[in-house]
N, C-alpha and C positions, 0 to 999 in steps of 0.2 A: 178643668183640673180633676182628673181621677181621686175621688178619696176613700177614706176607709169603709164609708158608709154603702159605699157600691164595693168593697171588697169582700165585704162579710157576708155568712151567711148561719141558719141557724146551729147553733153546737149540737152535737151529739153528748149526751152526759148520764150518768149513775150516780146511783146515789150514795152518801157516802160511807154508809154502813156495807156496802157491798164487799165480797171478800176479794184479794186479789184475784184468785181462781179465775172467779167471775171478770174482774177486770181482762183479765188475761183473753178470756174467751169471749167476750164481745167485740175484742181488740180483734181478733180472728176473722170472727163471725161478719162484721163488719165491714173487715178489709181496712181500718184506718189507723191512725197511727196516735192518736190521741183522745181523753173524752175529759168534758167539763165537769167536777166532782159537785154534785149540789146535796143540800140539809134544808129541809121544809120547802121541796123546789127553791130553794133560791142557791147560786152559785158561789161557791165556798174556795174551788183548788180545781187545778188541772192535771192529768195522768198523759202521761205519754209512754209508747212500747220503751222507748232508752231510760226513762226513768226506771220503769219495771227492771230493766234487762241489768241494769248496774246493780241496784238492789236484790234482785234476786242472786245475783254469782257475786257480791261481796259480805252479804247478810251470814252472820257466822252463827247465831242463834236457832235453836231446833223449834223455835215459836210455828206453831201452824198458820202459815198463810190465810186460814178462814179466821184467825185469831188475832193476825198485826191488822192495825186500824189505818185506810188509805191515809191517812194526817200525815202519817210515817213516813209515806213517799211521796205524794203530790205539794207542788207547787203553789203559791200564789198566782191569781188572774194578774197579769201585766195589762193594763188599761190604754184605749186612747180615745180622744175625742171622734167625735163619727164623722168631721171634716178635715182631719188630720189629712193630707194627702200618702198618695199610696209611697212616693219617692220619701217621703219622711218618715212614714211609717218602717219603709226595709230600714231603715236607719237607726231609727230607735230598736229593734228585730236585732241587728248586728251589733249594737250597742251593747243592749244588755241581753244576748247570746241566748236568743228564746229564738224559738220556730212557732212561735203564734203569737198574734195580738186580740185579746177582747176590745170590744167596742161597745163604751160606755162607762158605765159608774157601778160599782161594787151594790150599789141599790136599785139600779136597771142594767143588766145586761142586754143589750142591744143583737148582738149578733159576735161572732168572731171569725176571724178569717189567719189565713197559713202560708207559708213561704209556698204552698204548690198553688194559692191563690195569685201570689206576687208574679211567679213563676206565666202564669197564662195571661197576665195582665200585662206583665214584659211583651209575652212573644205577640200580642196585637200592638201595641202601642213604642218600638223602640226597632223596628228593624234597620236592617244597617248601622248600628250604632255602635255595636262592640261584637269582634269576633270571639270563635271560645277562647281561642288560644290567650285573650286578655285577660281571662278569669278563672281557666282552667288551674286546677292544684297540682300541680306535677307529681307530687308522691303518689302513690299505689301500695297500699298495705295490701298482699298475700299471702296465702297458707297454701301448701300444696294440699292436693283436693284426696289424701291418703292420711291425712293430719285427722287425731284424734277431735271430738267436739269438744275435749277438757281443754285443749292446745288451744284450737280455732278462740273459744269462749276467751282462754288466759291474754291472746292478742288481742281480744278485741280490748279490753281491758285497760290492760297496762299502756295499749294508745289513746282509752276514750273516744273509741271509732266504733260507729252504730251499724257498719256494713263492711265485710272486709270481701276480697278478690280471692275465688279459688283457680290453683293454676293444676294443669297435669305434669304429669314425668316429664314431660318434652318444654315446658315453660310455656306451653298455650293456655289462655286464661278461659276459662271453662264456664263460670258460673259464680254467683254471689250468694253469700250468705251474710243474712240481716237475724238482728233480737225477733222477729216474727217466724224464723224461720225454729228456730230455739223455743219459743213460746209450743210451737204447732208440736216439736215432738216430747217437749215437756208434759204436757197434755197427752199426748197421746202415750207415751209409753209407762207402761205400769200402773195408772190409772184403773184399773180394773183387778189390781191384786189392791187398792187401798183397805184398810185396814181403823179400828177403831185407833191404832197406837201409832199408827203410819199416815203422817201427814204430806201434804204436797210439798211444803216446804224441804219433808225431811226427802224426798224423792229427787227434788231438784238439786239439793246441796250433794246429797249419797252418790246419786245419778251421775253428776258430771265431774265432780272432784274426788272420788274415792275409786281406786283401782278395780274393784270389782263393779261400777258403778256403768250404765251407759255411756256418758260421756268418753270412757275409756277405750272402749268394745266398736262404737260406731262413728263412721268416719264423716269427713266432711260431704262427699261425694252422697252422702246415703240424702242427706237434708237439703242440700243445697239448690236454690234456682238456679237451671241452666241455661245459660246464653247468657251472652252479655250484648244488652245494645250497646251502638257506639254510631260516633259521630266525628269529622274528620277537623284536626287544629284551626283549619283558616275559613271554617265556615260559620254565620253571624251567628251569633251566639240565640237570637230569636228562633234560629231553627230547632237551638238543640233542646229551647223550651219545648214548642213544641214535639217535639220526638217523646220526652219525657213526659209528658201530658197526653199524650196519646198511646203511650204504652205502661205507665201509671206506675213509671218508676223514680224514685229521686236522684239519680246520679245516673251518668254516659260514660265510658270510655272513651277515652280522646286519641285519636290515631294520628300517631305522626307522619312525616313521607314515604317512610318504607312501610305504613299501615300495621304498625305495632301501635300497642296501646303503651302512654307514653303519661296518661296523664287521666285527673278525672272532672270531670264537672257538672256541678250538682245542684239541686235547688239553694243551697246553700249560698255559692258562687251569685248566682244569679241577683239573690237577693244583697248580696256585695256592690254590684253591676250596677244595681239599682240605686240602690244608697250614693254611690258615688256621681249620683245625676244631680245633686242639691249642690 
C-alpha cells in the first residue's frame, strides 16, 4: 500500500514576516505553486498563487503589500498521518477542497506532498482503470484572447477558476492564462516608476481595475501561455497524467471526435479518480 509517507517530500517555505511581494516572487522564481509559511523555522500557514491571486483582485484597501501580514492570507497546514494511504489521502484532499496535505503533526512536520504528487502516483500505479472521458469536467471557461486583463481577472473571479482558456476571432483556443501569469506582469509593469507614496498594492488594484490602469490597455494575448496541450476523451486517464507531468501543466484539453476541445481535465479530476478507489 502506497502511503503518504512515500508521497511527500520536503516543503518549500518563507518566513512569515515576508512581504507578499516577495511571496509573489519566489512563487515565480521557483516555478511552484505554493510555499509553507514558518515563525522561529517551525511551520505556521500555507500560501498558494490562488490564494494570493483572489486576495490581490478582491482586497479593496490601499495597505501596502510590504505592510499586510501573510496571517491575512494564508491558510492552516491540513495534516495526515505518514501511513495514511495515498487513495485516502486524495479523499480527505477533495473532502476538504485543499490541493495539499502536510504530513505529520503541527509539532513535526514530516514532509508534504500535492495533487501533482497524486497525479504521478496515479499515472504508475492505475493504468486502465479509468478513461478521461470518466473524470473529465465538461465546461470550459473562455475569454477571447483581445479581452482586456481587467475582464480576463473579473472572470476568473466571479467563477473562482484559477486558469481560464484563451480563444481567437475564429473560436480556436489559443493559449491559457493562470494567477502566475498575473503575478509575472504585475511585477513586472511599473515596478521601476515605484515611489515612496506608490505602493505595489496601490499598482495592482490602480493597474487592473481603473480605466487608465494596465489591466485596461493590455490584452489577454500580450500575457497569456500559448498552446494548449490536449489529450483525446477515450484515452486512460493514466496517460493524461502523465502528459501533465511531463509538460508541468495542471489541466488538458479533452478533444472530442471531431477533435474540438470539448472538456478539461486536470489534477484536480485525477485526484477525484483516485478518491473514488476506496
Amino acid at each position: 500500500m502506497f502511503t503518504a509517507k512515500e508521497l511527500m517530500h520536503k516543503p518549500l517555505s518563507i518566513a512569515e514576516n515576508s512581504s507578499v511581494s516577495q511571496v509573489m516572487s519566489k512563487l515565480l522564481d521557483l516555478n511552484k505553486s505554493r510555499l509553507v509559511i514558518t515563525s522561529e523555522q517551525k511551520p505556521v500557514g500555507i500560501v498558494t498563487e490562488k490564494d494570493i491571486g483572489f486576495f490581490l483582485f478582491t482586497e479593496k484597501s490601499n495597505q501596502s503589500l510590504d505592510r499586510i501580514p501573510l496571517a491575512q492570507i494564508m491558510k492552516g497546514l491540513v495534516y495526515t498521518d505518514s501511513t495514511t494511504s495515498a487513495v485516502l489521502c486524495a479523499k480527505k484532499m477533495i473532502e476538504k477542497n485543499i490541493s495539499s496535505l502536510a504530513v505529520g503533526s503541527e509539532n513535526n512536520l514530516e514532509g508534504i506532498f500535492t495533487k501533482t504528487d497524486l497525479t504521478k502516483f496515479y499515472s504508475m500505479n492505475h493504468t486502465k482503470k479509468y478513461t478521461v472521458a470518466d473524470y473529465m469536467t465538461d465546461h470550459v471557461f473562455t475569454v477571447h484572447d483581445t479581452a482586456s486583463l481587467t475582464r480576463v481577472m473579473t472572470k476568473m473571479l466571479e467563477h473562482k477558476i484559477s486558469r481560464i482558456i484563451a480563444k481567437d476571432q475564429n473560436d480556436n483556443l489559443v493559449g491559457v492564462i493562470s494567477f502566475r501569469d498575473f503575478f509575472r506582469v504585475s511585477l513586472e509593469l511599473g515596478v521601476e516608476d515605484f515611489s515612496d507614496d506608490f505602493s505595489l498594492s496601490d499598482h495592482i488594484q490602480k493597474g487592473f481595475v481603473s480605466s487608465e490602469g494596465f489591466g485596461a490597455i493590455t490584452l489577454a494575448s500580450e500575457i497569456m501561455t500559448r498552446g494548449i496541450f490536449s489529450i483525446k476523451s477515450n484515452q486512460d486517464l493514466a496517460k493524461a497524467c502523465r502528459v501533465m507531468i511531463e509538460h508541468n501543466v495542471s489541466a488538458l484539453g479533452v478533444l472530442d471526435d471531431k477533435g474540438k476541445i470539448s472538456g478539461i481535465i486536470s489534477k484536480t479530476d485525477v485526484t477525484r479518480a483516485l478518491a473514488s478507489l476506496t
